[in-house]
Each structure stands twice: as structure tokens, then as C-alpha cells.
C-alpha positions in Angstrom: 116.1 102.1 101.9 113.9 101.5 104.6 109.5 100.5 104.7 107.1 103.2 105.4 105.4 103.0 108.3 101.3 102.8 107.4 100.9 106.1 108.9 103.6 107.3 106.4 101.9 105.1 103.7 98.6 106.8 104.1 99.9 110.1 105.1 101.5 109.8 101.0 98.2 108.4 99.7 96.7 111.5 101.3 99.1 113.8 99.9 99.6 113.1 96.3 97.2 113.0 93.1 99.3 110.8 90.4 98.9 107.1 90.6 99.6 104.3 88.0 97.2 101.5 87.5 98.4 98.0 87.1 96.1 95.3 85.7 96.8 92.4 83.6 95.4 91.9 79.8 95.3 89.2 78.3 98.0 87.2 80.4 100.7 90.2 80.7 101.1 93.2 82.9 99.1 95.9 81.6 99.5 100.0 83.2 98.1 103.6 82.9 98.5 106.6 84.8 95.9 108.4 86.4 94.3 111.0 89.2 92.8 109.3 92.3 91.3 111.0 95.3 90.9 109.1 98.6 88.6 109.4 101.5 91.2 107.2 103.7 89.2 104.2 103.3 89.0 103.9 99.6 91.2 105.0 96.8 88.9 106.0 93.5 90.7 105.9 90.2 88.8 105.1 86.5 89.7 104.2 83.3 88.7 105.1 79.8 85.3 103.3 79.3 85.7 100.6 76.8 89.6 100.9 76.8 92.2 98.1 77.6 92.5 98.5 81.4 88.4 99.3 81.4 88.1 95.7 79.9 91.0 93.6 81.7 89.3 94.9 85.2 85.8 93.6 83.5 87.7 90.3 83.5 90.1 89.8 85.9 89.5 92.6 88.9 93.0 92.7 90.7 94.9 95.5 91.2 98.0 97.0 91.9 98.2 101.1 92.3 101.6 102.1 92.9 102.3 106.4 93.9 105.7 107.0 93.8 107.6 110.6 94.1 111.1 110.9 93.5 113.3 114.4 92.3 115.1 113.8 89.2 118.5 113.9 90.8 116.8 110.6 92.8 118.9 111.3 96.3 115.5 111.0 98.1 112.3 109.2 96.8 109.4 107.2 97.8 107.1 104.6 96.8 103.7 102.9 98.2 102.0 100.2 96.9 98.2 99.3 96.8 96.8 95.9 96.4 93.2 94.9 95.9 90.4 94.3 94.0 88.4 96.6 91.6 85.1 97.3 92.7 83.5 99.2 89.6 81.1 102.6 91.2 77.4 102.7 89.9 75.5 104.5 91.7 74.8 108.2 90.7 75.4 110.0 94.1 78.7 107.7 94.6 79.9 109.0 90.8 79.3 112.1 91.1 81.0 112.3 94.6 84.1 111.1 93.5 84.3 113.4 90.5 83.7 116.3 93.0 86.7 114.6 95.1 89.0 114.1 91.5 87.8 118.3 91.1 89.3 119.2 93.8 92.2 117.1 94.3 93.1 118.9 90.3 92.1 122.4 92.0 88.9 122.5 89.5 85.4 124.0 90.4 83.7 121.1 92.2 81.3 120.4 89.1 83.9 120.4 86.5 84.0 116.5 85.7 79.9 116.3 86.1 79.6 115.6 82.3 81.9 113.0 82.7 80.3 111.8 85.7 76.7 111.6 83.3 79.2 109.7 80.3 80.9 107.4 82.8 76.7 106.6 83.9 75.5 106.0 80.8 78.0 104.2 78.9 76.9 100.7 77.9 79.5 98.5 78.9 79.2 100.0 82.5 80.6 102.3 84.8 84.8 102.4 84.6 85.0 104.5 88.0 86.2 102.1 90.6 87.0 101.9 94.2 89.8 99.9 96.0 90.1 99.0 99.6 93.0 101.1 101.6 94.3 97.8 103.6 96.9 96.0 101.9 99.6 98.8 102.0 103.2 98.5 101.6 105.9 101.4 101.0 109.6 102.3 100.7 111.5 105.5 101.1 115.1 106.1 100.6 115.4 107.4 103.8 
């Protein structure tokens, strides 16, 4: 095993489209998978308005976003780790600019998540797109 370099790191980040959310709920580890897309400075990820991770962000906004790629045989694999803080989108042109990003990162037509964009808008309890800070990166590969 050896550490990615942050090149490598970001390089992966860049890359890949699968990511799984870590948050804690009520005093234990708590984690959902999900698409992200990344403009190199951020990584944008969201949960279900009004769902478990939504709410345990609402309370306690650290994170954890591990991407990891491996082949089932597991000879070579990889892993990266992102730490930060939640920092929940609410502006309109931000939303729908990430949705457009999460579009295209799943090979969609550009306006395809719009009506989720509009729900994720208007839901009461606030916006459950969020953005986290690319800079505290870590990662391992198996070679």
C-alpha cells in the first residue's frame, strides 16, 4: 500500500462519480452513497431533503466523503478521503449549476435534474445540496 500523492488524489476526485457520505446521527456513524461532481475546488453532493443524513448535517456539519475503486478480484484498488464541513447551497444560479454539473458527470442532457433543482429550492426545511472544501485530502492505493 502506499499514499496518493494530492495530484493523484484530485486527479481520482476528478475522475470518478460515486462517493459515500459519512455523517454522524444521533451519536453514531451514519452513510449514504451518492453522485458528486467537482469543479476542483469544491465537491457537491446532496441528500434526500428531510432524510437522516439531510438532518444530521442540519445539526452537526462534519463530513467525511470517501471514493474508492477497486475490481472485485481486489489485486489493485484505491481509496481517497475527504474531510470538511457541509456548507448547504441556496442560491438558485449555484443549484441549478451544480445539477447541470451532476447531468453531465451521469451523461444526462444538461437540464435533466432542473425539477429537482426547483424541489431541492423550495423545500421547507432548506436546501440539502451542499458543498465541501477540496483541502483536507488523504488517499491510498495498492500500488
Amino acid at each position: 500500500m502506499r499514499k496518493l500523492t494530492e495530484k493523484e488524489i484530485r486527479d481520482f476526485i476528478n475522475e470518478w462519480t460515486w462517493c459515500t457520505l459519512v455523517g454522524v446521527n444521533e451519536g453514531l456513524p451514519y452513510a449514504v452513497e451518492v453522485t458528486y461532481a467537482t469543479d476542483g475546488e469544491y465537491i457537491y453532493a446532496g441528500s434526500r431533503p428531510g432524510g437522516v443524513m439531510f438532518n444530521s448535517f442540519k445539526k452537526n456539519n462534519n463530513i467525511m466523503i470517501k471514493i474508492c475503486d477497486a475490481d472485485k478480484a481486489y489485486p489493485t484498488w484505491r481509496a481517497a478521503s475527504i474531510k470538511g464541513k457541509v456548507e448547504y447551497l441556496t442560491e438558485r444560479e449555484e443549484v441549478f449549476k451544480v445539477m447541470r454539473m451532476v447531468a453531465k458527470v451521469r451523461n444526462l442532457k444538461e437540464d435533466h435534474f432542473y425539477r429537482v433543482a426547483e424541489y431541492i429550492l423550495k423545500y421547507p426545511g432548506g436546501s440539502s445540496l451542499f458543498k465541501v472544501k477540496l483541502d483536507n485530502l488523504s488517499g491510498v492505493a495498492s500500488h
